[in-house]
N, C-alpha and C positions, 0 to 999 in steps of 0.2 A: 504494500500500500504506500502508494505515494505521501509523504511529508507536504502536510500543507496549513494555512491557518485558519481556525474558524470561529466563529463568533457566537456566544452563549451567551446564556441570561447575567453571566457573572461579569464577562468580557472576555477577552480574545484567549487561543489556547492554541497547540500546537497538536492538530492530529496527523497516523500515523506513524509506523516504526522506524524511527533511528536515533545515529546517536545523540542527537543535544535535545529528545521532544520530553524524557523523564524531567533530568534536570530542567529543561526548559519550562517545562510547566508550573513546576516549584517554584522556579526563579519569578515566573507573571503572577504568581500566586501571592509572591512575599512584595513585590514590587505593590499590586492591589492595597495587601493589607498596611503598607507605609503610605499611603492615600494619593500615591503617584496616579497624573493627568490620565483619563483615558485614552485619548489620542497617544502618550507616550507610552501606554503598555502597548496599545497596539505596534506603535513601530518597535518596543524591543519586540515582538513575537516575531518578526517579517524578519528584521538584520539576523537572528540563530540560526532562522530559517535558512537563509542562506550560505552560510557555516556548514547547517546539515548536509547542505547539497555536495560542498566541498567536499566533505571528511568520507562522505559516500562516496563518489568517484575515488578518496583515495586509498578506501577501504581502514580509515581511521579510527577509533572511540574516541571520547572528549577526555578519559586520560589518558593518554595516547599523544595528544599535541603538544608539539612545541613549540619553542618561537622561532626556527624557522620556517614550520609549517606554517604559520600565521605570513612569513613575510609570502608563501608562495600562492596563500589565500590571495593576497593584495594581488598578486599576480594573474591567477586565474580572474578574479574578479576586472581586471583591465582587460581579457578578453570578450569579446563577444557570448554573452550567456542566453540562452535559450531559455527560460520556465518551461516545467515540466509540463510536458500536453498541449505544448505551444508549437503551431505550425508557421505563424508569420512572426517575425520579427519588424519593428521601426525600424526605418533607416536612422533614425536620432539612437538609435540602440546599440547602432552595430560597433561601435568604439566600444563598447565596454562600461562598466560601471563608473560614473563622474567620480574627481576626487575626493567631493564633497561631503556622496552616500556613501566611497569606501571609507572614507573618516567618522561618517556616523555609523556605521555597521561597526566599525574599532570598537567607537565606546561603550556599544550594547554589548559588544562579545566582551569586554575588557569587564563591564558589570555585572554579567553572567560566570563568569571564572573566578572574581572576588567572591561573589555568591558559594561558588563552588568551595573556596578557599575555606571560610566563613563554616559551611556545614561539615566540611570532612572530608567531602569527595575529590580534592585536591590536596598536595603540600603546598602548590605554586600558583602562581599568575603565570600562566606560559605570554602575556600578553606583552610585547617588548612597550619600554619605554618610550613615549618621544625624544626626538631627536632633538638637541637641544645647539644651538648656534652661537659662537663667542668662545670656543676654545675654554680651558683654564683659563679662571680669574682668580687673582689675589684677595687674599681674604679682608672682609672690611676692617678696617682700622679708624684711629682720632680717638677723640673726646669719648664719641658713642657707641663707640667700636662693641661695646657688649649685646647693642639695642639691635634685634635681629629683624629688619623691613619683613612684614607677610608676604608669601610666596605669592608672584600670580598665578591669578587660576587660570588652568589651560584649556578650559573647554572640554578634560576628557583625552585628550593627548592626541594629537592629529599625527601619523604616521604619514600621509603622503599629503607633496605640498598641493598647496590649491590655488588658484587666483583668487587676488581679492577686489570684487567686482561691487560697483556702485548697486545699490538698488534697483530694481527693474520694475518703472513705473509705467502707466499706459497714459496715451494720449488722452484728454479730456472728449472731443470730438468722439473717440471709436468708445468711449464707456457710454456718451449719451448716445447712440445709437444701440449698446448693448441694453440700456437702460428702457429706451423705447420699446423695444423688443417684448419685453416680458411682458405677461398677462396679468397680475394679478397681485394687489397692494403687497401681500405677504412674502412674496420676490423682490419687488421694488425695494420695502425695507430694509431685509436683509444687505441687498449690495449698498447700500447708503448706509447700512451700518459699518459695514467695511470699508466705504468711500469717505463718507465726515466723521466715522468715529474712531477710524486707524483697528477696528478688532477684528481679531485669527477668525478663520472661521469657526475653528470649537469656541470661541468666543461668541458667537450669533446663536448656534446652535444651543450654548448651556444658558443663555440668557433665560429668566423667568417673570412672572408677569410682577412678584415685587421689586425688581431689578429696573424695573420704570417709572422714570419718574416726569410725567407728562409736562406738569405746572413749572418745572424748573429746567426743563428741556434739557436729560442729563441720565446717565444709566450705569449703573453698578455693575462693574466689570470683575469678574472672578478667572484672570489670568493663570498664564506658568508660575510652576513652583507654590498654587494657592495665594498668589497675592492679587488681591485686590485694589481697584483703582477709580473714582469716579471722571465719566469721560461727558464732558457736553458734547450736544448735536443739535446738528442745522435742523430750522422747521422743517425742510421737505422730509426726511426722516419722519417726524413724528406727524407729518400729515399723511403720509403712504400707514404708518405704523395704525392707529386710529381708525383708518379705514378696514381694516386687515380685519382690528379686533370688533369692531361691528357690523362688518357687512360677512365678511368668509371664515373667520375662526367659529367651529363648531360650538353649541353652546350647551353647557352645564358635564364640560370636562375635568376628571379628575385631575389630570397634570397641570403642574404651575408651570411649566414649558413655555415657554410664551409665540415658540415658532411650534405650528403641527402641520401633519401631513391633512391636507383638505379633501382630497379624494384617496377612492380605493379600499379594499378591504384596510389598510392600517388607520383611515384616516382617523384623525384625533391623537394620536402618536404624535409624541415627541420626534421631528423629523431628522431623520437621520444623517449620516455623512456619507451613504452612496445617494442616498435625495438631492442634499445638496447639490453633489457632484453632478449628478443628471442635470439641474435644473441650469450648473452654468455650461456644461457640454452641448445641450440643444440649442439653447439660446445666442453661443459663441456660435454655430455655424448659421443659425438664421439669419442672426444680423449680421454676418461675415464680421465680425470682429473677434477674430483669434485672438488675441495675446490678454483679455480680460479673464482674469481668475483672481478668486480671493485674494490670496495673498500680493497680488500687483494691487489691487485694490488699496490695502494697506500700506505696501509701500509708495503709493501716490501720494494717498493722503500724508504719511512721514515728508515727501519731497515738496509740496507744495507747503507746508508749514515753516517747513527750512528755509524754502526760497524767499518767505514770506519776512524772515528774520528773527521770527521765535527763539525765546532763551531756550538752550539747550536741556539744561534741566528741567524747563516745561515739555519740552516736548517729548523728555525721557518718561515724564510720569505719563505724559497720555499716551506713548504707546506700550506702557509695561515693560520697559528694559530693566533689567537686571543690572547689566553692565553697559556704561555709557560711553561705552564705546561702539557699542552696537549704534545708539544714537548717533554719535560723531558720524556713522556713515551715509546720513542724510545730506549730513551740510558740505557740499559741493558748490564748487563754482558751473555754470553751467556755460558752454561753448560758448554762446555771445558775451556770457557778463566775463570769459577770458580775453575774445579779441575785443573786446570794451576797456579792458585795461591795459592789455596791449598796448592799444594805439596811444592810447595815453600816456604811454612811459616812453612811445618814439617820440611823442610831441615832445612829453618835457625832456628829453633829450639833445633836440636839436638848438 
């Protein structure tokens, strides 16, 4: 039986004979009960998953691995990988895993072998270190020489390098035509929640109907890591929002969900994340505006605050960063405001 993931009342699990689906399940299980995001149990189930696939070709157990089996994982994973029972592949596929997802896969395997570590079923992390740049440093010295700076945090340890690439925003023009497109207030909303209010998709989706607050045009955002954040938003928001909840949200529902599925056997359900997905995949090809998906959503709304000149720490609190430097990657000069300054340093030059 093919290794694969599936979806239960509890959340995601790994069904299936091989080697990482025992521990793996264990690991999603203890991951749950530390009240980790569901969106993040689901992708650690998927990066193991791909691990499993490895260790089967290479007829491996999970103690079994070493670290340089892991380097030749990053390996395999740079080629061309097929899913199992998959007859077409993307041409966007055919290079191989981004550097991005093999560095997020690192740190889902790297907290599945700590796991491992932790119960018994390892002595080791077979999971190498990051690679660290600057050679030998001498040790700090002075006055404060005893006073030891905190480490930064690395994210999880990125094993292979990556570009580091501006936000990817979408044009204003192809959103109000994605915008047009949709049928029905409780669409509408949603992408305006991710266009004026900068939130994730599992952000829209976990909203509830105490989470709004209509009189102060404003909504309680329960982010990564469980932190919360309150974000304003534009009227158009809570006039799409308002229509939703009196003309098409089902009535005398027991979920406080505040988004549900409108039709179909599920309707009245909390709407899910292949719903979602659906609803911006039809809608991207009717309006022929490809590059519209949530999270560009989000990173508009980040790019258009920054251009706008927002303090930086505002605009870390209203998108929920953690680390502000995630923020910092908003604030770009943008090609004209560069030859704008250009020409201005030939003038005063001459």
């Amino acid at each position: 039986m093919v290794v694969r993931v599936v979806r239960e009342a509890g959340g995601h699990r790994l069904a299936g004979e091989g080697p990482v689906t025992e521990v793996g399940n264990r690991f999603l299980a203890h991951l749950q009960v530390r009240g980790f995001a569901a969106g993040t149990v689901r992708g650690y189930a998927y990066d193991p998953l791909n691990l499993s696939r490895f260790l089967t070709e290479r007829g491996l157990g999970l103690g079994e691995v070493a670290p340089m089996d892991l380097f030749d994982w990053l390996e395999w994973q740079s080629r061309s990988q097929l899913a199992a029972g998959r007859r077409v592949v993307r041409i966007s596929e055919a290079g191989g895993a981004a550097a991005a997802t093999m560095n997020r896969r690192v740190a889902a395997v790297r907290g599945l072998f700590e796991y491992s570590v932790i119960v018994g079923l390892r002595a080791d992390n077979p999971v190498p270190a990051p690679r660290r740049a600057g050679g030998l440093r001498a040790p700090r010295g002075g006055l404060l020489g005893h006073v030891k700076p905190r480490r930064e945090r690395r994210g999880g340890g990125r094993l292979v390098r990556q570009p580091r690439r501006l936000p990817e925003r979408v044009e204003l023009d192809e959103v109000a035509a994605f915008l047009a497109d949709l049928n029905t207030h409780r669409d509408r909303a949603m992408v305006l929640a991710m266009l004026q209010g900068g939130l994730r998709a599992t952000e829209v989706r976990g909203l509830e109907l105490a989470d709004v607050d209509m009189g102060l045009r404003r909504l309680r955002v329960l982010g990564k890591g469980s932190r919360e954040r309150i974000v304003p938003v534009d009227r158009a928001f809570f006039v799409e929002l308002a229509a939703y909840l009196r003309v098409e949200r089902p009535e005398g529902l027991a979920t406080t969900a505040c988004f549900v599925v409108l039709r179909g056997p599920t309707r009245g359900q909390p709407l899910s994340e292949a719903g979602l997905r659906r609803i911006f995949r039809t809608h991207r090809a009717s309006a022929e505006a490809m590059r519209v998906r949530p999270h560009r959503l989000r990173h508009t709304y980040g790019s258009e605050l920054a251009a706008a000149g927002i303090d930086l720490l505002v605009l870390q609190e209203l998108m929920g960063h953690a680390n502000p430097q995630t923020t910092a990657g908003y604030v770009h000069l943008s090609p004209e405001q560069l030859a704008v300054e250009y020409a201005r340093a030939r003038e005063n030059g001459q």
